[in-house]
C-alpha positions in Angstrom: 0.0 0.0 0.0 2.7 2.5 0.9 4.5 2.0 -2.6 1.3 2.2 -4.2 1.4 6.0 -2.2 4.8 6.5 -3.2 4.1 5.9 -6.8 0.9 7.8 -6.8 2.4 10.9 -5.1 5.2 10.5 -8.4 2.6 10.5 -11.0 1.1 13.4 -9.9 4.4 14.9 -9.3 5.4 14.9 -12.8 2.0 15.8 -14.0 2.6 19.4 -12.6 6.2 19.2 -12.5 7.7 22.4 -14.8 11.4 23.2 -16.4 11.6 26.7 -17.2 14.4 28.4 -19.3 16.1 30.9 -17.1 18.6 33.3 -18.4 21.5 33.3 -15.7 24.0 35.6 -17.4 24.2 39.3 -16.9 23.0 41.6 -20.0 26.4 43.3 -19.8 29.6 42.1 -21.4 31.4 39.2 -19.9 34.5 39.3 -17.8 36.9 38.1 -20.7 38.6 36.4 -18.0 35.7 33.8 -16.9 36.9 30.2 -18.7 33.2 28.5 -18.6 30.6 28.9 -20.8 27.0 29.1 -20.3 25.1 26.8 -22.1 21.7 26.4 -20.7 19.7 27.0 -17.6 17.0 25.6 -16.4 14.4 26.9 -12.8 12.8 23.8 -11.7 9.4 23.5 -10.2 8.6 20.2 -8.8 6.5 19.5 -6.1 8.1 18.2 -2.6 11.7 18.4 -4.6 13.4 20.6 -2.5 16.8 21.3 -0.7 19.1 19.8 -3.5 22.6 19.7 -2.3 24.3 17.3 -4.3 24.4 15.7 -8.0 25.7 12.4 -9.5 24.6 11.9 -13.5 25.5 8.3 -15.8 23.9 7.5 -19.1 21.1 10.3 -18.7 20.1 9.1 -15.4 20.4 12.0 -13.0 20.6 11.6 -9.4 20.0 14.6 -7.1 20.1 14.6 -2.8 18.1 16.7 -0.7 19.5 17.5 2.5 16.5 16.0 3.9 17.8 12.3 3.2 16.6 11.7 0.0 17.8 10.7 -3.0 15.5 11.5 -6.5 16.4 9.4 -10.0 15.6 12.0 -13.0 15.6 11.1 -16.7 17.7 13.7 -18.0 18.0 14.3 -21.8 20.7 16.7 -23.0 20.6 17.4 -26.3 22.4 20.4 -28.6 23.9 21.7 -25.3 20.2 22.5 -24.1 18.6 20.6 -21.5 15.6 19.4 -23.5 13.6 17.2 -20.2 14.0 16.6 -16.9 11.5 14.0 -15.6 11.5 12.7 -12.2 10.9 8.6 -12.1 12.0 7.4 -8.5 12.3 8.7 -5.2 14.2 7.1 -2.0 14.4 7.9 1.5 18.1 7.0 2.3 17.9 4.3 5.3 20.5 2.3 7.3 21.4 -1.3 6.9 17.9 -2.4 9.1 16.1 -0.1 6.2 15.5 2.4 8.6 15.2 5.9 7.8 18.0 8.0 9.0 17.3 9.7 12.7 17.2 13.7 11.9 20.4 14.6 13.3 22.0 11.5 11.0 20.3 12.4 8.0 22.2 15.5 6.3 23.0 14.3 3.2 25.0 17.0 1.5 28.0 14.9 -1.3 27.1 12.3 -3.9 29.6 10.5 -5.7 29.0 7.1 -8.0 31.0 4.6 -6.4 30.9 0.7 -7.4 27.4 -0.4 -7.7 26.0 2.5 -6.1 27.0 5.9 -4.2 28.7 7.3 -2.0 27.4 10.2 0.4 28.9 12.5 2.9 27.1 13.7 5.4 27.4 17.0 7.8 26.3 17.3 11.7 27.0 13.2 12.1 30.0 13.4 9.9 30.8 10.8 7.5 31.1 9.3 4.0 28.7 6.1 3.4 28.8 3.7 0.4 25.2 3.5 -0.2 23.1 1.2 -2.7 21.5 3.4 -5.8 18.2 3.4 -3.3 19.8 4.4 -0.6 20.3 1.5 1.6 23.9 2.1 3.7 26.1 -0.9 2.8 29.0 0.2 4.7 31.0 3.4 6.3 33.8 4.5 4.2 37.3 4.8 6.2 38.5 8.6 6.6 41.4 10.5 7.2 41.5 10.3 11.0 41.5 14.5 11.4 37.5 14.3 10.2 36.3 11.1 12.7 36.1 13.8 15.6 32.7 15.9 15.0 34.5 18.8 17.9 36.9 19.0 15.1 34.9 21.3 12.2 33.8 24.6 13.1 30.2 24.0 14.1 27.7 21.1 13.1 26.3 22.5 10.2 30.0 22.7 8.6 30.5 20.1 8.0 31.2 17.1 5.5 29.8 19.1 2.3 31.1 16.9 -0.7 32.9 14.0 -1.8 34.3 12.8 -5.0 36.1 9.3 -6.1 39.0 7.7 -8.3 40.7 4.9 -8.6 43.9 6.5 -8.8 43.3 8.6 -5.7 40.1 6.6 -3.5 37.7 8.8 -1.6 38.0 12.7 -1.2 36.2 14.5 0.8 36.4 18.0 2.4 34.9 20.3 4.7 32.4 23.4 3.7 35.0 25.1 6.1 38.4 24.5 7.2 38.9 22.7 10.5 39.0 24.5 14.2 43.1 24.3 14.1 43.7 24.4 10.5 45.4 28.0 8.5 41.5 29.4 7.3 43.3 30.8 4.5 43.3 27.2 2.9 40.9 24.6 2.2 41.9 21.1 2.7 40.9 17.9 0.8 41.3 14.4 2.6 42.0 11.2 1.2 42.4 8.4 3.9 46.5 8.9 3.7 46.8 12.1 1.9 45.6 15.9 1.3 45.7 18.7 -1.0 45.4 22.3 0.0 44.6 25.2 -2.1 43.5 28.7 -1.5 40.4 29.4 0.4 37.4 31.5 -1.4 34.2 31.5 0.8 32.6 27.8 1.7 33.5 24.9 -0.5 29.7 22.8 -1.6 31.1 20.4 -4.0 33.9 18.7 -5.6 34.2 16.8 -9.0 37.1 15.7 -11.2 37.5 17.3 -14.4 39.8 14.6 -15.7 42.3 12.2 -13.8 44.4 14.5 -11.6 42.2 18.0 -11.8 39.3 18.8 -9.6 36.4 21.1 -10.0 35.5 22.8 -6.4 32.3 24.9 -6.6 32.7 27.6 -3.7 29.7 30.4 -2.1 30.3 33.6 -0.7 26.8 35.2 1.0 26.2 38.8 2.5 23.0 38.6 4.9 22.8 42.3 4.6 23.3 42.9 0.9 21.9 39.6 -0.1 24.9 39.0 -2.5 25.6 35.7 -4.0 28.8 34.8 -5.2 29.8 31.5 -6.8 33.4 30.6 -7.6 34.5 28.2 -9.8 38.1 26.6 -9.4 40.5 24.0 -10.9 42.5 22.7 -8.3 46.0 20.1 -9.7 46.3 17.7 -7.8 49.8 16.3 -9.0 51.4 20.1 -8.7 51.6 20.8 -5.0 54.8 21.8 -2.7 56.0 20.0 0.2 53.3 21.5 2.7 50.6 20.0 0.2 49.8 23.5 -1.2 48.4 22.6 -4.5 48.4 25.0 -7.5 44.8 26.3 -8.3 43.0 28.4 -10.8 40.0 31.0 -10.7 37.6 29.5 -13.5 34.9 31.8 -13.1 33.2 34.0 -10.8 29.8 35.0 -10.9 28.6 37.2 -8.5 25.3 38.9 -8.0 26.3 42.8 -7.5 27.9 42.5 -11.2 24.1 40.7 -12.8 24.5 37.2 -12.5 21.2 36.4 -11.4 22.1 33.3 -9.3 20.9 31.2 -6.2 22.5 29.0 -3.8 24.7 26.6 -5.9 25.4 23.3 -4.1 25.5 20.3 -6.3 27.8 19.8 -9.3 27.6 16.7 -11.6 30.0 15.8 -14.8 28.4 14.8 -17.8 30.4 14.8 -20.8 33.7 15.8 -21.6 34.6 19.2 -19.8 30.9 19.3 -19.2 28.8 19.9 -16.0 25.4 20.2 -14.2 25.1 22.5 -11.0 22.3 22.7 -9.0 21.0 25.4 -6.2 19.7 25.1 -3.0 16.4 26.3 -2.5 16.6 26.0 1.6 12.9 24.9 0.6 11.9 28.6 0.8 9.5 30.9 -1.0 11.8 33.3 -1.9 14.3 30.5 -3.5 15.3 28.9 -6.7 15.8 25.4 -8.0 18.1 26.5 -10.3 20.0 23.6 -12.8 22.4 24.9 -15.3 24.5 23.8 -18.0 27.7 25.1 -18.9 31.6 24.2 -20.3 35.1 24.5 -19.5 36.8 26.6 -22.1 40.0 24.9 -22.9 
């Protein structure tokens, strides 16, 4: 009966679910120094989808997590660098290994990273990085770098775990949204299990992705309360270029910041789909005055 309900609730879902086109870019000129490329940009509106933190996308199958502990399965179809439908088709509530939702406090699912047969998530408040099942289901807790074990460790508990990417060549990354209580704030720190990278710190890191084997992509947000001015940085961080206190060299892709007419939200989630393509996704803090915001856009070689 309750999948029945679950599937119901889906239908309907999608019946009134919208994509709008959304123009992102300022009217001015572009900064000749930004290296991506806009290439589409979508506002979504689906019911009960909000809070999207984190994205993970294979052979048009997108997969976004709320911070609420759930993970939704979109068809997504790309086509001439426009994304032509987005069409929800699944909906899980991530649980532990008794199929038990997540308590609250355990539940604040912020990274997504394919990994094996299914996923793996990082969580803020409870710290940690779980190799999960594509519903879900926790199969096991991943080992980390033993700095990040102790939750007194990050700055408060909603700073947390915010991403985490994988390769084979390097295993599981993860990093704070902030650096750690004894760390130099001026850098941001990625852990491996055995290793870590630093590179210069530029507001609160939301999500990692490799670019190709030794680069990743950090997506960064700068906020003003009293201006409400959204900034979102863009930066390539080398992983095989770093001095012997693990200072990695980095570069500024792009910046896009509000006060100069980038009309942008709170970007969390960042997906790769193609070669020197990507997806980013806001937050919407499920409020009123919020955007689902998913957009398109390329690395300029």
């Amino acid at each position: 009966m309750f999948q029945f309900f679950i599937i119901l609730l889906l239908f309907f879902a999608t019946l009134s679910a919208k994509i709008l086109p959304y123009k992102i870019s300022p009217n001015t000129k572009l900064d000749t120094s930004i290296q991506i490329k806009i290439l589409d940009a979508k506002r979504l509106d689906f019911p009960n989808v909000h809070e999207l933190s984190a994205l993970a996308y294979k052979h048009e199958n997108l997969y976004a997590l709320s911070d609420k502990g759930i993970l939704y399965l979109f068809e997504c179809q790309i086509k001439n660098d426009k994304i032509q439908k987005l069409t929800l088709r699944e909906q899980y509530v991530l649980k532990n290994k008794k199929l038990q939702r997540f308590k609250r406090k355990k539940r604040d699912a912020e990274g997504l990273a394919l990994y094996k047969n299914g996923f793996l998530i990082s969580f803020e408040r409870k710290n940690r990085v779980l190799y999960c099942s594509r519903k879900g289901v926790k199969m096991k807790k991943i080992p980390l770098n033993s700095v990040l074990e102790e939750n007194q460790n990050y700055q408060s508990p909603n700073k947390g775990l915010e991403s985490v990417a994988y390769s084979k060549q390097y295993g599981v990354i993860t990093i704070p949204e902030f650096p750690l209580k004894d760390q130099n704030s001026q850098y941001h720190t990625l852990y491996a299990k055995h290793n870590i990278w630093k590179f210069q710190a530029k507001g609160a890191v939301t999500d990692i992705e490799f670019i190709d084997s030794t680069h990743l992509l950090i997506l960064l947000r700068e906020y003003s309360y009293l201006s409400n001015r959204h900034i979102t940085s863009l930066v390539k961080v080398n992983l095989e270029q770093c001095n012997e206190k693990r200072l990695c060299t980095s570069t500024l892709l792009a910046e896009l910041d509000s006060a100069k007419g980038w009309n942008i939200d709170n970007f969390e989630g960042l997906t790769k789909i193609g070669n020197n393509r990507f997806l980013m996704v806001s937050d919407d803090n499920d409020s009123m005055s919020q955007k689902t915001l998913l957009v398109l856009f390329e690395i300029m070689n």
